[in-house]
C-alpha positions in Angstrom: -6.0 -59.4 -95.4 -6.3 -56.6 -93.0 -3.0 -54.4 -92.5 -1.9 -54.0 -89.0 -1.6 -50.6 -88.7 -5.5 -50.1 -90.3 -6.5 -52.4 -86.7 -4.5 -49.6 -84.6 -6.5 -46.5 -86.8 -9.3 -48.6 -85.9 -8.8 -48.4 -82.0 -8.0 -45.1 -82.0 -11.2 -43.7 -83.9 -13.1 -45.6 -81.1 -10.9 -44.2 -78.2 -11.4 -40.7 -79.8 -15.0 -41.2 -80.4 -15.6 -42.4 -76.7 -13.3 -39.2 -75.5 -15.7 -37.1 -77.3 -18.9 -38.5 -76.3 -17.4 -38.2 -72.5 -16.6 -34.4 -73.2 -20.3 -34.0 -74.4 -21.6 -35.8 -71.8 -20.1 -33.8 -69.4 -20.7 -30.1 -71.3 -24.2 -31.2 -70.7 -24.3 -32.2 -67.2 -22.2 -28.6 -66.3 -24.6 -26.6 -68.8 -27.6 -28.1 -66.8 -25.9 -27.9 -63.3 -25.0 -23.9 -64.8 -28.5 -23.2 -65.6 -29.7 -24.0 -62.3 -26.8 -21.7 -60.6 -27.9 -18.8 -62.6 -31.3 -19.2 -62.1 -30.9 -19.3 -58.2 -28.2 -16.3 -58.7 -31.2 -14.8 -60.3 -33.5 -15.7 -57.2 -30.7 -14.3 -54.7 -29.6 -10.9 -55.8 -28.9 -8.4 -53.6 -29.9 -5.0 -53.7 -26.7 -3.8 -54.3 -26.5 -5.8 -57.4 -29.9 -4.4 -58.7 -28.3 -0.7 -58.3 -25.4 -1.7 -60.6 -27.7 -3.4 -62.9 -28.9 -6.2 -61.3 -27.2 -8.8 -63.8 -24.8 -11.2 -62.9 -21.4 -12.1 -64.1 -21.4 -15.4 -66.7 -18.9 -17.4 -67.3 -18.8 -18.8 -71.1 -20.1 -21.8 -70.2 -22.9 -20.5 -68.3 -23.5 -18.8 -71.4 -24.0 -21.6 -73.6 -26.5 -22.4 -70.7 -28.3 -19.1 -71.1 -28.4 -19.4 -75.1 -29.9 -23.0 -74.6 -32.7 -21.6 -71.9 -33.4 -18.9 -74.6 -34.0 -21.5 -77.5 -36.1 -23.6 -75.0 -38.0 -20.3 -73.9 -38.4 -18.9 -77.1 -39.6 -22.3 -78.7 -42.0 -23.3 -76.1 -43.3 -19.6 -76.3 -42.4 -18.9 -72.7 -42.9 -15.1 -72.6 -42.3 -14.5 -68.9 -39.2 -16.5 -68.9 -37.6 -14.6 -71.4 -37.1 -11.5 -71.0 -34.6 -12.4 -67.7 -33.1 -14.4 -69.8 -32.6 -12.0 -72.6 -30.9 -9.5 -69.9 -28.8 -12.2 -68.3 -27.6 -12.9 -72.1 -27.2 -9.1 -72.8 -24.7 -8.8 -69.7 -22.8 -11.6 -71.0 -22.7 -10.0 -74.6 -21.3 -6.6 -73.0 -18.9 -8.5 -70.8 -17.5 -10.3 -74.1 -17.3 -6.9 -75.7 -20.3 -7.1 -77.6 -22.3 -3.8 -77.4 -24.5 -4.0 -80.7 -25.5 -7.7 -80.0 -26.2 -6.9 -76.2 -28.2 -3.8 -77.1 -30.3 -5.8 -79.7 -31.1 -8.4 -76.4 -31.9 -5.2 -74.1 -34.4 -4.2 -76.2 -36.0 -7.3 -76.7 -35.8 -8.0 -73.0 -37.8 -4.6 -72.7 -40.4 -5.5 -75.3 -41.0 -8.7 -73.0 -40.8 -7.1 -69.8 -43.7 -4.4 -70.7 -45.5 -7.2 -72.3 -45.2 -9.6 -69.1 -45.8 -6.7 -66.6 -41.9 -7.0 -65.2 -41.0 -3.6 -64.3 -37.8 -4.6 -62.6 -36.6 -6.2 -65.2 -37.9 -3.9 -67.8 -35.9 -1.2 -65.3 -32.5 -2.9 -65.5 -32.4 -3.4 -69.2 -33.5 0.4 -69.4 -30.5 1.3 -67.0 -27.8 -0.9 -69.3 -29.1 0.8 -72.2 -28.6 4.3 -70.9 -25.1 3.1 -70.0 -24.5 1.5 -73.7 -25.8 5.2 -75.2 -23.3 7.3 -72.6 -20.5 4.9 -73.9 -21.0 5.4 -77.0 -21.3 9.2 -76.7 -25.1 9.8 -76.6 -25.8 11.3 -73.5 -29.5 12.6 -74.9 -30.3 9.1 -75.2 -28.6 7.6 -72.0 -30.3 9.8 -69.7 -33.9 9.0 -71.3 -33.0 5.4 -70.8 -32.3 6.3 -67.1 -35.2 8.4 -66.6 -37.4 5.7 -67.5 -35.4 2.9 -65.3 -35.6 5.8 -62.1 -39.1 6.0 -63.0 -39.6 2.0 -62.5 -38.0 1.4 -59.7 -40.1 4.2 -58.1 -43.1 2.9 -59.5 -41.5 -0.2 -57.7 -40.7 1.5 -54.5 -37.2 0.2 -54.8 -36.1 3.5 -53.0 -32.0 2.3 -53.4 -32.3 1.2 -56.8 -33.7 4.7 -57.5 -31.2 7.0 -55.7 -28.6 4.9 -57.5 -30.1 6.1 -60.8 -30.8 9.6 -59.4 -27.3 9.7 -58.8 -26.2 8.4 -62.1 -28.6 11.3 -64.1 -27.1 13.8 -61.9 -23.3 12.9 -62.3 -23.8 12.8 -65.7 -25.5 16.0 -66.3 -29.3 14.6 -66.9 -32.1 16.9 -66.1 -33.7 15.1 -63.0 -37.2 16.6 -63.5 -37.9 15.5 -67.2 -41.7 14.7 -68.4 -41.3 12.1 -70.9 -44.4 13.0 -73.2 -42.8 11.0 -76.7 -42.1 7.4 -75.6 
């Protein structure tokens, strides 16, 4: 003999579990249509974003696209996809307040980036470094960081990108005519 509030328990497990297959249905198909957003805000940055760090703003659920593309990139051993990705992550990590975590990302994004030959983006993470250091009171190691970045985006010819950090060094007290010898 079946009770008849057991057959209404059993309805609403199934109405639940078809509301949360919907829900993940749909975190997927935003996650997917975020993915491709931030990879075409990638493709469309302006220079004036590349002067203030050239990362774009995430939403949360763009990041939970971002952390999916890094698992994907990281096991399929795609080494020239990640270190964007890593920066792009890193911004999102500072946005959400977390400095150590997106320092930890900037320097793997730089390990990439000199491995993969990307000096812009080896530049960028090297210029949200310098500001994490000045931040957090080290203003030896935040202007090295933005020596190196000005040093880049000259290499680079990215003459905008460069006077942005020449201006940064000199606001901020930086000799402008260092000779890195110990990097």
């Amino acid at each position: 003999m079946t009770l008849p509030w057991t057959q209404s328990v059993d309805v609403g497990l199934v109405l639940v579990g078809a509301a949360m297959a919907a829900l993940m249905v749909t975190l997927v198909a935003l996650g997917l249509r975020s993915r491709r957003r931030c990879r075409q805000e990638r493709v469309e940055a302006t220079p004036g974003a590349a002067a203030a760090g050239g990362i774009a703003k995430y939403t949360a659920l763009d990041a939970v696209a971002l952390m999916a593309a890094v698992g994907e990139a990281e096991a399929g051993g795609q080494v020239k996809r990640l270190p964007g990705l890593y920066l792009s992550l890193a911004q999102w990590r500072l946005d959400s307040g977390e400095t150590s975590a997106a320092a930890d990302l900037l320097r793997k994004s730089i390990l990439g980036a000199t491995s993969a030959g990307q000096k812009d983006t080896h530049a960028k993470a090297r210029l949200a470094l310098g500001d994490i250091a000045h931040s957090n009171g080290d203003p030896a190691t935040a202007c090295e960081h933005w020596q190196i970045a000005r040093s880049l985006f000259r290499e680079l010819r990215q003459s905008g990108e460069h006077d942005a950090v020449e201006g940064r060094m000199r606001r901020n007290g930086c000799p402008t005519d260092w000779v890195l010898t110990d990097f």
